[in-house]
PDB file of N, CA, C and O in Angstrom:
ATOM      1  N   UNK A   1       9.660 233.429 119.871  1.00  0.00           N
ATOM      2  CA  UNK A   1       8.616 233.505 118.863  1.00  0.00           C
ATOM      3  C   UNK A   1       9.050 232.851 117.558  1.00  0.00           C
ATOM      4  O   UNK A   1       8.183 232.237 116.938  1.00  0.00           O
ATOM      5  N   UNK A   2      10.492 232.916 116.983  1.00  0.00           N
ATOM      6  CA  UNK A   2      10.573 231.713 116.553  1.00  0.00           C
ATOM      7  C   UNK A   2      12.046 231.075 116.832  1.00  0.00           C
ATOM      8  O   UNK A   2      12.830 231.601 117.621  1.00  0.00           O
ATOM      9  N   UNK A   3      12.339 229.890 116.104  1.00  0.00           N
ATOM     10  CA  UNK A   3      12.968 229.082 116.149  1.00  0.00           C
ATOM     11  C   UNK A   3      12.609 227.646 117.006  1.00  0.00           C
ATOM     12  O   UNK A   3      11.494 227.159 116.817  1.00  0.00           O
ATOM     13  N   UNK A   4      13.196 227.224 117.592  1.00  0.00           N
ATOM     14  CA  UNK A   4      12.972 225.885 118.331  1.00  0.00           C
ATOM     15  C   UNK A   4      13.499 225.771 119.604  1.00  0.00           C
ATOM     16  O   UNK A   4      14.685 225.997 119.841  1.00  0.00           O
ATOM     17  N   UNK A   5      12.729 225.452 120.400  1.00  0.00           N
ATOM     18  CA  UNK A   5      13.256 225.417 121.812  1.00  0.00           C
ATOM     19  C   UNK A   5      12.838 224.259 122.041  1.00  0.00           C
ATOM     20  O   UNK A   5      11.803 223.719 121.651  1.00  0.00           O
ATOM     21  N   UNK A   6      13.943 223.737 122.909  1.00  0.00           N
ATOM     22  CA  UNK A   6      14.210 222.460 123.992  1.00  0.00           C
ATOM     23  C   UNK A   6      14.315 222.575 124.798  1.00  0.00           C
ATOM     24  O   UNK A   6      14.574 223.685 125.262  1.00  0.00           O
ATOM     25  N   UNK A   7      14.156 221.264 125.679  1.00  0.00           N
ATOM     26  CA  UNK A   7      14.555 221.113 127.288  1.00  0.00           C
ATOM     27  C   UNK A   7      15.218 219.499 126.785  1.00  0.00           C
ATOM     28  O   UNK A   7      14.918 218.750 125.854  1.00  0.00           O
ATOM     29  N   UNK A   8      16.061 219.424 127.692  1.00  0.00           N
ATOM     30  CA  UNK A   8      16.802 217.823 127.593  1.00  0.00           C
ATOM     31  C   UNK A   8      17.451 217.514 129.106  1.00  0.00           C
ATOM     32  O   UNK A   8      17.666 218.244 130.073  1.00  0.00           O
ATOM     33  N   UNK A   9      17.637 216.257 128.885  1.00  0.00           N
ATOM     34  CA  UNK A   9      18.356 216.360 130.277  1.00  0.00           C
ATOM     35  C   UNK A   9      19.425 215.340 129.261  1.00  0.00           C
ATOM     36  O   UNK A   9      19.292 214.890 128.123  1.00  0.00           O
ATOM     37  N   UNK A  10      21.031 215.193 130.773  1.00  0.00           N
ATOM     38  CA  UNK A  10      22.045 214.412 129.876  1.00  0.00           C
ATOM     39  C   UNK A  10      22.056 212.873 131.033  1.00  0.00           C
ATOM     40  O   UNK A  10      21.726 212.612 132.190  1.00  0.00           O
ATOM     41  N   UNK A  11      22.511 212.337 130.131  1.00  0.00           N
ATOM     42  CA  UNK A  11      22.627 210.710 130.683  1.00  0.00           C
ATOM     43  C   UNK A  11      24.240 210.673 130.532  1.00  0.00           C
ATOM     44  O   UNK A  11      25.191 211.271 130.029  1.00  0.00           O
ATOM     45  N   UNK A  12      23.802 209.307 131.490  1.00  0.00           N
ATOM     46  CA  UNK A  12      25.443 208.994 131.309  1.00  0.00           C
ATOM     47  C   UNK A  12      26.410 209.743 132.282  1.00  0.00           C
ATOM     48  O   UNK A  12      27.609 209.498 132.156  1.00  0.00           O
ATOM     49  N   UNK A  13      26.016 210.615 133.225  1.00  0.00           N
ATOM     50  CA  UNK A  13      27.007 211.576 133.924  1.00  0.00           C
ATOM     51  C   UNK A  13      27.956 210.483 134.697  1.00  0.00           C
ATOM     52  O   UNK A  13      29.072 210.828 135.086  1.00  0.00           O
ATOM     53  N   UNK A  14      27.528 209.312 134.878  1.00  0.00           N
ATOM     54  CA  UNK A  14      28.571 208.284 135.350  1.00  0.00           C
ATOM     55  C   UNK A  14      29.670 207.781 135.014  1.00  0.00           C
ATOM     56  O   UNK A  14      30.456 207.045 135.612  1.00  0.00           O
ATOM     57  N   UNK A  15      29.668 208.444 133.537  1.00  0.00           N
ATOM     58  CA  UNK A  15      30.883 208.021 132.231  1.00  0.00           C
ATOM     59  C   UNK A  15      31.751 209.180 132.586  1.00  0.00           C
ATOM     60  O   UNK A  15      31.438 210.256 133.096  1.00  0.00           O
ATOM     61  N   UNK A  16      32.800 208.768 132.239  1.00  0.00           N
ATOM     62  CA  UNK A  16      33.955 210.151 131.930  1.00  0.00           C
ATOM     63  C   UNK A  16      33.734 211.014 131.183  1.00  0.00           C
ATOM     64  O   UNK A  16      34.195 212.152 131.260  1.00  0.00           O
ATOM     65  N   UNK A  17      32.716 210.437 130.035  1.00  0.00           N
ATOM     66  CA  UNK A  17      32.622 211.579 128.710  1.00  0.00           C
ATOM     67  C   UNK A  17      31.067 211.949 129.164  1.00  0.00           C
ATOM     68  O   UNK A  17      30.531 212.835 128.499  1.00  0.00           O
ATOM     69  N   UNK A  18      30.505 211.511 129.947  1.00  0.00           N
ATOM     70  CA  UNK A  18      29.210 212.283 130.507  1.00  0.00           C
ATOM     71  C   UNK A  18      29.610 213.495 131.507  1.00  0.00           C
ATOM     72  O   UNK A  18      29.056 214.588 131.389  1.00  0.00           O
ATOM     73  N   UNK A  19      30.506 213.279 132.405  1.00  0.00           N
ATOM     74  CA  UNK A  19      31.183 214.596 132.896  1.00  0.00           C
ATOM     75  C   UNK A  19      31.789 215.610 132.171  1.00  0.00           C
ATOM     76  O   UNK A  19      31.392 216.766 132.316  1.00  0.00           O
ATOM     77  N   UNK A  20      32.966 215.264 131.183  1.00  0.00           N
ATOM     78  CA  UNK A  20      33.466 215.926 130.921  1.00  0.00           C
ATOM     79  C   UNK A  20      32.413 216.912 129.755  1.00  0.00           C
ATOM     80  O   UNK A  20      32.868 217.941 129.254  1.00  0.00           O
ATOM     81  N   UNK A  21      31.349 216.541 129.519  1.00  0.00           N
ATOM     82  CA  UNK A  21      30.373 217.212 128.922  1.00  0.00           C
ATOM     83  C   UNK A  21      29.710 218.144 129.589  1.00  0.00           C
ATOM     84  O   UNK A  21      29.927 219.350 129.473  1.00  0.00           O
ATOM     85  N   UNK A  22      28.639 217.498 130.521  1.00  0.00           N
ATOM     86  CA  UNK A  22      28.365 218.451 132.020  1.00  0.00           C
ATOM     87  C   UNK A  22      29.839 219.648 132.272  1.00  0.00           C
ATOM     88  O   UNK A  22      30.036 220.755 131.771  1.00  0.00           O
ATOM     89  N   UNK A  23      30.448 219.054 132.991  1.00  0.00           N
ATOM     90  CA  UNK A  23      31.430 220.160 133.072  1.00  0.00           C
ATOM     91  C   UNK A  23      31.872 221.214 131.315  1.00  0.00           C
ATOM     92  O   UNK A  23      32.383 222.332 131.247  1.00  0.00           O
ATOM     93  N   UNK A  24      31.683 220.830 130.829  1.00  0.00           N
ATOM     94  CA  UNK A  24      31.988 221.661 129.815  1.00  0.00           C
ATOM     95  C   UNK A  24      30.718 222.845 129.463  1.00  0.00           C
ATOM     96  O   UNK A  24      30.955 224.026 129.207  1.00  0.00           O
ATOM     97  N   UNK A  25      29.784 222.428 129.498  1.00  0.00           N
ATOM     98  CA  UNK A  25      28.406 222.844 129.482  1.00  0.00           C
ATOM     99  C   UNK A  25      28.315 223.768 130.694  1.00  0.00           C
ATOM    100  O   UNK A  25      27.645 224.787 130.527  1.00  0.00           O
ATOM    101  N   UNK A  26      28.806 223.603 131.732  1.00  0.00           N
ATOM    102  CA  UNK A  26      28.582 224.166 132.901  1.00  0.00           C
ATOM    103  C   UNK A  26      29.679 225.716 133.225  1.00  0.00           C
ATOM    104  O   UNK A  26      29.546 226.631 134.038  1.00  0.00           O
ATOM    105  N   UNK A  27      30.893 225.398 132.010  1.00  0.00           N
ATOM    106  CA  UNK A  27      31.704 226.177 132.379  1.00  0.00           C
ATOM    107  C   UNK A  27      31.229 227.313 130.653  1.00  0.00           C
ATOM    108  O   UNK A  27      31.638 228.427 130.325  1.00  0.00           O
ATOM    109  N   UNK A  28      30.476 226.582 130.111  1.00  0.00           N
ATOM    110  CA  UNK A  28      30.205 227.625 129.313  1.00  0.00           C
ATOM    111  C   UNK A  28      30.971 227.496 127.784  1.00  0.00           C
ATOM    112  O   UNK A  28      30.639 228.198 126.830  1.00  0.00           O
ATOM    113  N   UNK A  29      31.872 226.641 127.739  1.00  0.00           N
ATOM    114  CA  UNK A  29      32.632 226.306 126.386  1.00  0.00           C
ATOM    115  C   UNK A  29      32.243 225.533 125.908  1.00  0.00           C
ATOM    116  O   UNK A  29      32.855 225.116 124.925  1.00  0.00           O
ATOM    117  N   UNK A  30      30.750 224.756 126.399  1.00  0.00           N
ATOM    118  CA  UNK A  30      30.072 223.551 125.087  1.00  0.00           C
ATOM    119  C   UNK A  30      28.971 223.911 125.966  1.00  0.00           C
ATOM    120  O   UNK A  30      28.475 223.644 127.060  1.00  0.00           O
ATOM    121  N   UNK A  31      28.760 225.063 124.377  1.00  0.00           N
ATOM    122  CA  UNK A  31      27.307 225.245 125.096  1.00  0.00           C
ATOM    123  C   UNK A  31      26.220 225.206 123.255  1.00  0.00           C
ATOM    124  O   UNK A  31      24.990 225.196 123.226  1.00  0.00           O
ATOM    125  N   UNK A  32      26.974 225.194 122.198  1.00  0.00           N
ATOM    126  CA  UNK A  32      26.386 225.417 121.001  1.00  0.00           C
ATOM    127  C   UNK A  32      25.689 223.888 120.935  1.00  0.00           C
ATOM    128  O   UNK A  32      25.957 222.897 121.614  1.00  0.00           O
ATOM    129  N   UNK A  33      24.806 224.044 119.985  1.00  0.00           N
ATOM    130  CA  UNK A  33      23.779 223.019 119.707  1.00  0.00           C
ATOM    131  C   UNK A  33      23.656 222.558 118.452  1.00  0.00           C
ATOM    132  O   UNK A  33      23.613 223.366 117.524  1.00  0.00           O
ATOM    133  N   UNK A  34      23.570 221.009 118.194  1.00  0.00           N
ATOM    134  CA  UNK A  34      22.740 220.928 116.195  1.00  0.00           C
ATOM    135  C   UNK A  34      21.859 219.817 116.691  1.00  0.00           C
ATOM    136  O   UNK A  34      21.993 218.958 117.563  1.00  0.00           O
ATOM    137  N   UNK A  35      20.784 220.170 115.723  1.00  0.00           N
ATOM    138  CA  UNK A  35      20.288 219.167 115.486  1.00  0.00           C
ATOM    139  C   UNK A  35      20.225 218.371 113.955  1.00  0.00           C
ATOM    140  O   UNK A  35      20.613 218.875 112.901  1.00  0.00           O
ATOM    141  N   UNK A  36      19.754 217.274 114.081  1.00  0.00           N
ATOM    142  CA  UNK A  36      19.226 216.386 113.025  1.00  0.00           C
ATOM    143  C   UNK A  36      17.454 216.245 112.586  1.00  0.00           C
ATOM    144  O   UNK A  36      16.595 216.624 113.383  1.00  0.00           O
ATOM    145  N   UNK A  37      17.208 215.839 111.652  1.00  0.00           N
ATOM    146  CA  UNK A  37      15.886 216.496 111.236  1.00  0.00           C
ATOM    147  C   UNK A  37      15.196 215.483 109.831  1.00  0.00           C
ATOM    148  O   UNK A  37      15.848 215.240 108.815  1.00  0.00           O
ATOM    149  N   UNK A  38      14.312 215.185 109.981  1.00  0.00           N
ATOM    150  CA  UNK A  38      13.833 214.951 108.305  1.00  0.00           C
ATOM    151  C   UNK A  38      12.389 216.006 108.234  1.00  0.00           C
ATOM    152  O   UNK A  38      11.353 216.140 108.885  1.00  0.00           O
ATOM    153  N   UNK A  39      13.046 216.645 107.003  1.00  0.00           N
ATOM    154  CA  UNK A  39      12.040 217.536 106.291  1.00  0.00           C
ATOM    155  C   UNK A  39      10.483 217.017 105.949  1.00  0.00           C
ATOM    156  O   UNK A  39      10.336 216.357 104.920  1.00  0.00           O
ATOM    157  N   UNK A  40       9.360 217.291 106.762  1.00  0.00           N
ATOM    158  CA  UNK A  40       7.724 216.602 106.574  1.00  0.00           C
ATOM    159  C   UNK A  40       7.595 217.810 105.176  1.00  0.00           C
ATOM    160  O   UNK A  40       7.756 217.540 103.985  1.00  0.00           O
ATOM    161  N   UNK A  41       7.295 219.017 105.710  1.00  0.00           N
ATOM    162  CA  UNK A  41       6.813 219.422 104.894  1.00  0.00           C
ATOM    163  C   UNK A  41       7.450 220.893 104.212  1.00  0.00           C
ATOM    164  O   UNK A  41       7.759 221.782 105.005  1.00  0.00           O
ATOM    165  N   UNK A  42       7.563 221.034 103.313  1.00  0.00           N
ATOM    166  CA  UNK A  42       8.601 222.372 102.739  1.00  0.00           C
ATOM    167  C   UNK A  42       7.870 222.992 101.737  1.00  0.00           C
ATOM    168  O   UNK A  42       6.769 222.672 101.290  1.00  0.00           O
ATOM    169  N   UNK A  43       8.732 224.083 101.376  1.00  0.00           N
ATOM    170  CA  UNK A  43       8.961 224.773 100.002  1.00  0.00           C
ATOM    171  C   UNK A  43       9.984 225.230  99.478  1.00  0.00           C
ATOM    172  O   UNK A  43      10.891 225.760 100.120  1.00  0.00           O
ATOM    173  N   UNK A  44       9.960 225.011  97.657  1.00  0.00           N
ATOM    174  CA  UNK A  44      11.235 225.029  97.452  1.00  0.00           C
ATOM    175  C   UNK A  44      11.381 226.718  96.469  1.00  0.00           C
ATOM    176  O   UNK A  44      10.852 226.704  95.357  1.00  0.00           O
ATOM    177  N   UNK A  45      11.879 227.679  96.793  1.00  0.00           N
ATOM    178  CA  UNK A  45      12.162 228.579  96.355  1.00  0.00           C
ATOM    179  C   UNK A  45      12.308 228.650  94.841  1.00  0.00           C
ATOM    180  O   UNK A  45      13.112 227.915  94.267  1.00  0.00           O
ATOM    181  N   UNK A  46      11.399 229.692  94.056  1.00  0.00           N
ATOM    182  CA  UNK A  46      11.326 229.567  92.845  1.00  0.00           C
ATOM    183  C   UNK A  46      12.102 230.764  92.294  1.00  0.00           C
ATOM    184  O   UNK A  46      12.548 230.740  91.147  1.00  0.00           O
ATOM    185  N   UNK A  47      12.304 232.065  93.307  1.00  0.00           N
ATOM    186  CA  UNK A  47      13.002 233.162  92.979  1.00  0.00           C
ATOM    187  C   UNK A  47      14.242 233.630  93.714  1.00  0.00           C
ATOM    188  O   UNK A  47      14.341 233.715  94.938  1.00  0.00           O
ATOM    189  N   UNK A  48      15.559 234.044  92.455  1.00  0.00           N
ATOM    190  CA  UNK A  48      17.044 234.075  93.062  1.00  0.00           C
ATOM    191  C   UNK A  48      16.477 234.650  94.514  1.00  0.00           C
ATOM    192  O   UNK A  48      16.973 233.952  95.399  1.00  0.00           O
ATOM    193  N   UNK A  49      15.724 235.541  95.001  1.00  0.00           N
ATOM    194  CA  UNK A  49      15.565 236.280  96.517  1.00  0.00           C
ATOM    195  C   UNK A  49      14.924 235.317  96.833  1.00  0.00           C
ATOM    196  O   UNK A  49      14.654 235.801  97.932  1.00  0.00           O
ATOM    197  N   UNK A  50      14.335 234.194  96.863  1.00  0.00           N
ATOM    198  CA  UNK A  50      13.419 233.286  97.965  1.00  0.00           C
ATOM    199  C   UNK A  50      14.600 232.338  98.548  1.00  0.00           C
ATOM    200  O   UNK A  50      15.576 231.940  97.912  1.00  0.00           O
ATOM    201  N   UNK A  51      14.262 232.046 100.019  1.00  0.00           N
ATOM    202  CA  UNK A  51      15.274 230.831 100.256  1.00  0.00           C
ATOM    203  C   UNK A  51      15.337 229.578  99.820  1.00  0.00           C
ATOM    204  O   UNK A  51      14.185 229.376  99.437  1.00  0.00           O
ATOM    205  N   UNK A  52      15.996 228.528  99.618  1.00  0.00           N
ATOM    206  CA  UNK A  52      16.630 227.939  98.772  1.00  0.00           C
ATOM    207  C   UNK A  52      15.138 226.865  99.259  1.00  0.00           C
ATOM    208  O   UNK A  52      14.325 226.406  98.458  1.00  0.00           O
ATOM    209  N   UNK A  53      15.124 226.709 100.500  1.00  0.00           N
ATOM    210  CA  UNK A  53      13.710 225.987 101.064  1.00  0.00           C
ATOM    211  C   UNK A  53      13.879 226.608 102.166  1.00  0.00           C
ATOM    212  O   UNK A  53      14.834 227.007 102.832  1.00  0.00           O
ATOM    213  N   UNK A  54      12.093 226.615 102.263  1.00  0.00           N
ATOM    214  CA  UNK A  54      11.272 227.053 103.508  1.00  0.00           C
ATOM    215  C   UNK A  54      10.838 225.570 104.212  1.00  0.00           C
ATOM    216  O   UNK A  54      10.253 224.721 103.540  1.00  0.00           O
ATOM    217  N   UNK A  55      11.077 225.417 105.186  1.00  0.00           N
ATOM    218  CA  UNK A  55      10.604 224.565 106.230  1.00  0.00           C
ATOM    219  C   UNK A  55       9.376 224.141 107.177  1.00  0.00           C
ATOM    220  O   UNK A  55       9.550 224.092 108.395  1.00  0.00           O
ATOM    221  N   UNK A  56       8.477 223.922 106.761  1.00  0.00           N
ATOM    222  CA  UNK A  56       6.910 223.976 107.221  1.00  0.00           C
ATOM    223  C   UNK A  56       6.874 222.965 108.297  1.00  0.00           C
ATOM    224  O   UNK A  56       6.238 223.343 109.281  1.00  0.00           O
ATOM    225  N   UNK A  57       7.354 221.850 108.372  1.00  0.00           N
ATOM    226  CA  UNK A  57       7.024 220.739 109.364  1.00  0.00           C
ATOM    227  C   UNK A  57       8.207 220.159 109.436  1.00  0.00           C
ATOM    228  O   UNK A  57       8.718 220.201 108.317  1.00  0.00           O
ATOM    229  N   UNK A  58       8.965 219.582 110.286  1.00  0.00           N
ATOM    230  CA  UNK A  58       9.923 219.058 110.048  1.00  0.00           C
ATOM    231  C   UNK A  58      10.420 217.240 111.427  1.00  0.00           C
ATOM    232  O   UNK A  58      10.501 217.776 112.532  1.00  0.00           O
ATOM    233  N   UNK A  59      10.602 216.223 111.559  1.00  0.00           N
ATOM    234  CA  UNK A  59      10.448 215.487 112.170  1.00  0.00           C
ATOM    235  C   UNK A  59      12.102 215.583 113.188  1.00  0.00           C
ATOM    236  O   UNK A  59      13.038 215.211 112.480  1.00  0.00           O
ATOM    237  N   UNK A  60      12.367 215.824 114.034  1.00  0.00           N
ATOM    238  CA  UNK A  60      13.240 216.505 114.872  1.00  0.00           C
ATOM    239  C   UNK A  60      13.702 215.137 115.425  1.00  0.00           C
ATOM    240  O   UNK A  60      13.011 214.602 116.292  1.00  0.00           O
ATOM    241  N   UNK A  61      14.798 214.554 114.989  1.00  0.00           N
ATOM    242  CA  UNK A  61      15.665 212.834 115.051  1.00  0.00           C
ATOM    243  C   UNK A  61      16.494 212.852 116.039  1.00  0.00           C
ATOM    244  O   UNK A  61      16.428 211.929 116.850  1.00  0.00           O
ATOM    245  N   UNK A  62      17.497 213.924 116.221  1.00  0.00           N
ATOM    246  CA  UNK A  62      18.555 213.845 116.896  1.00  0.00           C
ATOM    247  C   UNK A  62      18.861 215.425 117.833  1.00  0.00           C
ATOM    248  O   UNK A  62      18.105 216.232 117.293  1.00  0.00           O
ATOM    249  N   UNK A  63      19.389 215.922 118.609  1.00  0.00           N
ATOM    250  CA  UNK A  63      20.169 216.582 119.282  1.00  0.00           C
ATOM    251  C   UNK A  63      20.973 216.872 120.154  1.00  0.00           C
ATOM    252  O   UNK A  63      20.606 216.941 121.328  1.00  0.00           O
ATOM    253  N   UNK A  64      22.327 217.124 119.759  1.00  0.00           N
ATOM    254  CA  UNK A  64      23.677 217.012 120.265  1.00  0.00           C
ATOM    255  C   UNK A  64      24.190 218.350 120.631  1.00  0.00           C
ATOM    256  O   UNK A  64      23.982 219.406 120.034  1.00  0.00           O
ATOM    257  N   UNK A  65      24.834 218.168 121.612  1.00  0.00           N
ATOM    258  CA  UNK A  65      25.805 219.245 122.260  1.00  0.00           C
ATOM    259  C   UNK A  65      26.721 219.591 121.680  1.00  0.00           C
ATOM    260  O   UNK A  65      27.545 218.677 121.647  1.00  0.00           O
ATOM    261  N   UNK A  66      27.122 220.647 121.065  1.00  0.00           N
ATOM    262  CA  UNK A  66      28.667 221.161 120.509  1.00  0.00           C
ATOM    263  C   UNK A  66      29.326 221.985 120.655  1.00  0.00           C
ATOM    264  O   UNK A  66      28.867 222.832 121.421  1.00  0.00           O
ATOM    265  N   UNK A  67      30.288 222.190 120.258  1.00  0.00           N
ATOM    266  CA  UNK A  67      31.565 223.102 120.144  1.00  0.00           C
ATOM    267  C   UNK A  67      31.038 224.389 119.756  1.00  0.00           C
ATOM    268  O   UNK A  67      30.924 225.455 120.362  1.00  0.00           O
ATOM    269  N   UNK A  68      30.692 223.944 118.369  1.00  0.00           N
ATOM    270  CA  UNK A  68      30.709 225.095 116.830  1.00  0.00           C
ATOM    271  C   UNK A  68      29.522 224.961 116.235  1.00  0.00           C
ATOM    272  O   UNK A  68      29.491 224.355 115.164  1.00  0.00           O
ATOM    273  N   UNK A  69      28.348 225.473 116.777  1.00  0.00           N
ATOM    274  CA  UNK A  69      27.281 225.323 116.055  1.00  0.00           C
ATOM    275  C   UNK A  69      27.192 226.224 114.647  1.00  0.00           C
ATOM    276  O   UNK A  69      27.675 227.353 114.568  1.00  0.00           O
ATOM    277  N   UNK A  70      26.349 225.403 113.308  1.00  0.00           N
ATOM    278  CA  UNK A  70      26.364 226.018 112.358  1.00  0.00           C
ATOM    279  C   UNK A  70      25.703 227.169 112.499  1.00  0.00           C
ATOM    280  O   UNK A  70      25.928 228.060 111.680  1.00  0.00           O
ATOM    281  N   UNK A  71      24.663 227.403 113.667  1.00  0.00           N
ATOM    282  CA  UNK A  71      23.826 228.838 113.640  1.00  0.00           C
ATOM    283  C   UNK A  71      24.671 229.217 114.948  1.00  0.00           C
ATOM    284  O   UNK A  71      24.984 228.336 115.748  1.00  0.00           O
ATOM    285  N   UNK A  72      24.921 230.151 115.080  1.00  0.00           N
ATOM    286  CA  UNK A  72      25.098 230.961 116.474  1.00  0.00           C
ATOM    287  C   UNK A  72      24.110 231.536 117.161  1.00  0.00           C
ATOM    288  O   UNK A  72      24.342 232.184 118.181  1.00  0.00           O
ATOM    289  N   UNK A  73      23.099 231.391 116.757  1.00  0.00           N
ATOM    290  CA  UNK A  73      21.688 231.394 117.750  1.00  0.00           C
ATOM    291  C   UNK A  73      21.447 230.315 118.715  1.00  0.00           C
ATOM    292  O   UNK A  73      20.948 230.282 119.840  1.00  0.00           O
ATOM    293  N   UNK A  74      22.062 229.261 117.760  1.00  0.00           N
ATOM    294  CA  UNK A  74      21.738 227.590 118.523  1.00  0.00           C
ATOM    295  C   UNK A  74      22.599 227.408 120.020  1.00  0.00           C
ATOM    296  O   UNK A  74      23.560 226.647 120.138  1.00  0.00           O
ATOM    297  N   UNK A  75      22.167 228.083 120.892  1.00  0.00           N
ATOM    298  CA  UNK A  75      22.887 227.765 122.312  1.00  0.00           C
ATOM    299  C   UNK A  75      22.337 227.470 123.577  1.00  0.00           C
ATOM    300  O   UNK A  75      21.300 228.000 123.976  1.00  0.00           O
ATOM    301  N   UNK A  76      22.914 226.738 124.152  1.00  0.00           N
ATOM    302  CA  UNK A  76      22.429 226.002 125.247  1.00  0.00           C
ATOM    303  C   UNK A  76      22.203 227.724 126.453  1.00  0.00           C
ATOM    304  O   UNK A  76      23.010 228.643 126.587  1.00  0.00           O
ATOM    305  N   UNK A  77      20.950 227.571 127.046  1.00  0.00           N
ATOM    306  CA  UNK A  77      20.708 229.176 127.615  1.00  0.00           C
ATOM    307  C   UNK A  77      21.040 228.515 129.407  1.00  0.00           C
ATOM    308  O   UNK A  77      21.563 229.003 130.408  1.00  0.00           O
ATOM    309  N   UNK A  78      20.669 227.740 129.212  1.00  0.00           N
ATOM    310  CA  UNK A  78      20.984 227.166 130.868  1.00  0.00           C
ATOM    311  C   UNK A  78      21.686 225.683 131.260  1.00  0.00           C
ATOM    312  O   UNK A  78      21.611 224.728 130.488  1.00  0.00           O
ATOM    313  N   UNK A  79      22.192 225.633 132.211  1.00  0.00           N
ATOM    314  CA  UNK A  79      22.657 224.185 132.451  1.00  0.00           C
ATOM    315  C   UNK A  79      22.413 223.344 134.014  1.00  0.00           C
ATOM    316  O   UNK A  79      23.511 223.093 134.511  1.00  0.00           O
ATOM    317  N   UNK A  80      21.100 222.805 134.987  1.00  0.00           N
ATOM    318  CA  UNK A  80      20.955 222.833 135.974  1.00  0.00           C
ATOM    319  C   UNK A  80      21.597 221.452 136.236  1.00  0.00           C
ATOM    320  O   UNK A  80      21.932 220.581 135.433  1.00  0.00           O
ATOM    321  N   UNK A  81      21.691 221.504 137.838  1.00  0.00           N
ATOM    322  CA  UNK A  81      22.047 220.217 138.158  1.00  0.00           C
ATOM    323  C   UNK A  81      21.455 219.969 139.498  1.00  0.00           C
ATOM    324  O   UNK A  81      21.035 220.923 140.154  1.00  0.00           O
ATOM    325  N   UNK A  82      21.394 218.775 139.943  1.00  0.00           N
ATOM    326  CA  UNK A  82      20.874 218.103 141.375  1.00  0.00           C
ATOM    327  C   UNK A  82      21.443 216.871 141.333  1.00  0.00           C
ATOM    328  O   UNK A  82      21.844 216.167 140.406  1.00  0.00           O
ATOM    329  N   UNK A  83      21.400 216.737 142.568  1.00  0.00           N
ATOM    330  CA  UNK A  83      21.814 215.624 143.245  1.00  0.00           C
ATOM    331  C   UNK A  83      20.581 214.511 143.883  1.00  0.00           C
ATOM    332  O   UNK A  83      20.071 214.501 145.003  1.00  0.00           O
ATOM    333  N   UNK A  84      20.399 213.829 142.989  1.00  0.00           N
ATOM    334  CA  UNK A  84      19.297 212.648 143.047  1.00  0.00           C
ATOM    335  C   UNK A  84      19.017 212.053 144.201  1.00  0.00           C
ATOM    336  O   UNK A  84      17.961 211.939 144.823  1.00  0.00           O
ATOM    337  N   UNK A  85      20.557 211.535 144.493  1.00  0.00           N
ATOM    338  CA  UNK A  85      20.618 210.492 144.999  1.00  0.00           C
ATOM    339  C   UNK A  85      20.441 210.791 146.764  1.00  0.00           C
ATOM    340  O   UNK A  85      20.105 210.118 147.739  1.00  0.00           O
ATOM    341  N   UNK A  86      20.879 212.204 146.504  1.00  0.00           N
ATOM    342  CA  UNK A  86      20.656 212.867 147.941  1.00  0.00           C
ATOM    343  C   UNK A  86      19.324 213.869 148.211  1.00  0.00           C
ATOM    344  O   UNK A  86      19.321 214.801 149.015  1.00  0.00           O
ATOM    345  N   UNK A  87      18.592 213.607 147.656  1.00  0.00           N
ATOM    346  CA  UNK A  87      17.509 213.625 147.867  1.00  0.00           C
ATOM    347  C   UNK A  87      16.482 212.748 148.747  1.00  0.00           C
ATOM    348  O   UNK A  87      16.254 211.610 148.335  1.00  0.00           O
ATOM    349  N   UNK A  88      15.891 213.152 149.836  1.00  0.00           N
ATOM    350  CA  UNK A  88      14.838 212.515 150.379  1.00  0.00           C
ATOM    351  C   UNK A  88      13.725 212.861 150.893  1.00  0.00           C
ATOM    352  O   UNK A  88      13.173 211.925 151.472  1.00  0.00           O
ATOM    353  N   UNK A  89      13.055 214.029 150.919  1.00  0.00           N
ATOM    354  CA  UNK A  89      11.777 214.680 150.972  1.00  0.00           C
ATOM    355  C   UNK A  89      11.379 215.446 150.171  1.00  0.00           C
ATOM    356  O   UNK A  89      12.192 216.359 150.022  1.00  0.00           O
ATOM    357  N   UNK A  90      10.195 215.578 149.334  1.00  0.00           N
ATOM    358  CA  UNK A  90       9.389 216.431 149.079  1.00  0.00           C
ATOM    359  C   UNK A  90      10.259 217.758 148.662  1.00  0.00           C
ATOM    360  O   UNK A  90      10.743 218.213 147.625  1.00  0.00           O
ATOM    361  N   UNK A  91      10.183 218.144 150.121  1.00  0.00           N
ATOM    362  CA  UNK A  91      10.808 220.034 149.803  1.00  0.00           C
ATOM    363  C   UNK A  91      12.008 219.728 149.781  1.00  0.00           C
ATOM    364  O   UNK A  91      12.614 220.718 150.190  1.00  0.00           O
ATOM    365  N   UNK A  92      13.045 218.547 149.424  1.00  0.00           N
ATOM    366  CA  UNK A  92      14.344 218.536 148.680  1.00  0.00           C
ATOM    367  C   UNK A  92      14.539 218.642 147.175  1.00  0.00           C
ATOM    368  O   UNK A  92      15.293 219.227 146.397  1.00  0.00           O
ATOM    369  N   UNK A  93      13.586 217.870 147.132  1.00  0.00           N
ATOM    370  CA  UNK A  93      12.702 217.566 145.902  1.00  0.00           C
ATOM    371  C   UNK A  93      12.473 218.998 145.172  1.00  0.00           C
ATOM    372  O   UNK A  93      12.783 218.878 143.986  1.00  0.00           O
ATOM    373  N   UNK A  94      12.013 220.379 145.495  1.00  0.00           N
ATOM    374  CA  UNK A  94      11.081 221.122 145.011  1.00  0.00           C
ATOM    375  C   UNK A  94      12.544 222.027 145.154  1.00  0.00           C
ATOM    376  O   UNK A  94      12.575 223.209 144.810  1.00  0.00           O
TER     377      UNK A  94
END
């Protein structure tokens, strides 16, 4: 109800550093998240108790896999995998 939710998939699993990501993700030690962002629409706090800015719209640029996310809410909740290439019907498929 709030915050931001994603779905992504990863590229690159053909690289060394595309595995060693997958596998890291998979074992549960890179599972934190950041993103990048430009602010559409805000507010800027006029009282010491208001937050510094409120965030109304925001244009969502980038998101990366990490270590140490600045929020500890920000975490990857699942990590699936398949095999593409061995795939060949329908109900392999599903």
């Amino acid at each position: 109800s709030k915050g931001l939710k994603v779905e992504g998939q990863l590229f690159a699993l053909g690289t060394d550093r595309g595995q060693l990501i997958y596998e890291g993700m998979k074992a549960g030690s890179l599972d934190g998240l950041s993103i990048g962002y430009r602010a559409k629409k805000y507010t800027v706090g006029t009282k010491p108790t208001d937050p510094s800015r409120t965030l109304h719209e925001i244009e969502l640029v980038e998101l990366s896999v990490v270590t140490f996310p600045s929020n500890d809410k920000a975490t990857v909740g699942a990590v699936k995998s398949a095999d593409i290439d061995g795939l060949k019907t329908l109900s392999d498929f599903e």
